[in-house]
N, CA, C and O of each residue as an XYZ file, in Angstrom:
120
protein
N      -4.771      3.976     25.151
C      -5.041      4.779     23.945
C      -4.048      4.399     22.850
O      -2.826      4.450     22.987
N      -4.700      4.009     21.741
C      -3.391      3.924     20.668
C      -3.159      5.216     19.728
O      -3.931      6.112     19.388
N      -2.066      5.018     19.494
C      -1.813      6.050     18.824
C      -1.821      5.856     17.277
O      -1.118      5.035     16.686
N      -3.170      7.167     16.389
C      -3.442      6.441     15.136
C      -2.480      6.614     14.339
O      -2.532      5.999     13.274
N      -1.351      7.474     14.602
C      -0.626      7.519     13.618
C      -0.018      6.372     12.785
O       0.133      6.133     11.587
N       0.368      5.542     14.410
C       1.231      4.550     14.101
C       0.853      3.587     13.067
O       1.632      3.017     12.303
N      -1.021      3.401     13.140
C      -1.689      2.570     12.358
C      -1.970      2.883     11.107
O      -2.200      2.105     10.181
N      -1.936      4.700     11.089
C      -2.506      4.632      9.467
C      -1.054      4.894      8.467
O      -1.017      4.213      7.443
N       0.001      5.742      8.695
C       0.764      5.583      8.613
C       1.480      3.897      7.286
O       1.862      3.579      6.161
N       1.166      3.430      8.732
C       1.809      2.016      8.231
C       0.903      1.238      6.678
O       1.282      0.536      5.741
N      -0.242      1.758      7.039
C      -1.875      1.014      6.211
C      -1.501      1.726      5.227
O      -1.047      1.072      4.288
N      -1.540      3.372      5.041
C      -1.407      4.242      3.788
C       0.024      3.462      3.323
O      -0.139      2.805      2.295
N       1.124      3.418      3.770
C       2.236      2.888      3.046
C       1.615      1.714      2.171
O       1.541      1.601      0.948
N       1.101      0.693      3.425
C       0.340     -0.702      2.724
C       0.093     -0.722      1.307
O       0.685     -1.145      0.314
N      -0.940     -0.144      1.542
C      -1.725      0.160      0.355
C      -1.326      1.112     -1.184
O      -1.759      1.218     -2.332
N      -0.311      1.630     -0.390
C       0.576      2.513     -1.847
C       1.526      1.050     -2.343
O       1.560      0.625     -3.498
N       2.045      0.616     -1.496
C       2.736     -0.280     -1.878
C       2.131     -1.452     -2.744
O       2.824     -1.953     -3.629
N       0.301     -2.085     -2.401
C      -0.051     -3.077     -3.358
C      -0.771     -2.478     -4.446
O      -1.589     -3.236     -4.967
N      -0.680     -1.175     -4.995
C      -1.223     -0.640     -5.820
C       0.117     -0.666     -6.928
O       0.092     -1.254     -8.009
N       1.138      0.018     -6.451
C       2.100     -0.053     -7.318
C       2.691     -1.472     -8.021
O       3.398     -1.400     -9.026
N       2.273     -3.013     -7.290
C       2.695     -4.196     -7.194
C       1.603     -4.529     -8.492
O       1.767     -5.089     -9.576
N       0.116     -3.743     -7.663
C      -0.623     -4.370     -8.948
C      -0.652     -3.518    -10.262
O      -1.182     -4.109    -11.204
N      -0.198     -2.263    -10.523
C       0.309     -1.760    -11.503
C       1.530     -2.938    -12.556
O       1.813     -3.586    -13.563
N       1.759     -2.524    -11.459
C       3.767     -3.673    -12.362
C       2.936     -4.764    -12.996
O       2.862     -4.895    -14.217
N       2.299     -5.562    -12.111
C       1.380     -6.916    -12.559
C       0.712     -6.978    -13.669
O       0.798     -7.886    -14.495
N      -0.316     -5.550    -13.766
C      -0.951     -5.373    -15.112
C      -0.052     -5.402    -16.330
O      -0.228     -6.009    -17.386
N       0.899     -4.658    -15.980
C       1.920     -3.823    -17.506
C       2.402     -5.415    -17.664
O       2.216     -5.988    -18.738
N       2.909     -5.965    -16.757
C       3.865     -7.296    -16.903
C       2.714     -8.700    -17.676
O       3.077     -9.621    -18.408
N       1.847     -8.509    -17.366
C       0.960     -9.780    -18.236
C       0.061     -9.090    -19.331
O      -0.622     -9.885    -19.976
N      -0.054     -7.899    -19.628
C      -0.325     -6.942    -20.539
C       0.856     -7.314    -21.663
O       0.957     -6.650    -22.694
């Protein structure tokens, strides 16, 4: 059995993390 925490956890960070990357990206070639 895996445990989902471990997976979503990590994915929700993921994904906060390439949102904020592609934020910066926009403003920065904007």
């Amino acid at each position: 059995m895996i445990d989902l925490n471990q997976l979503i956890m990590p994915f929700c960070f993921h994904v906060y993390l390439v949102n904020v990357v592609l934020q910066w990206l926009h403003l920065w070639v904007l």
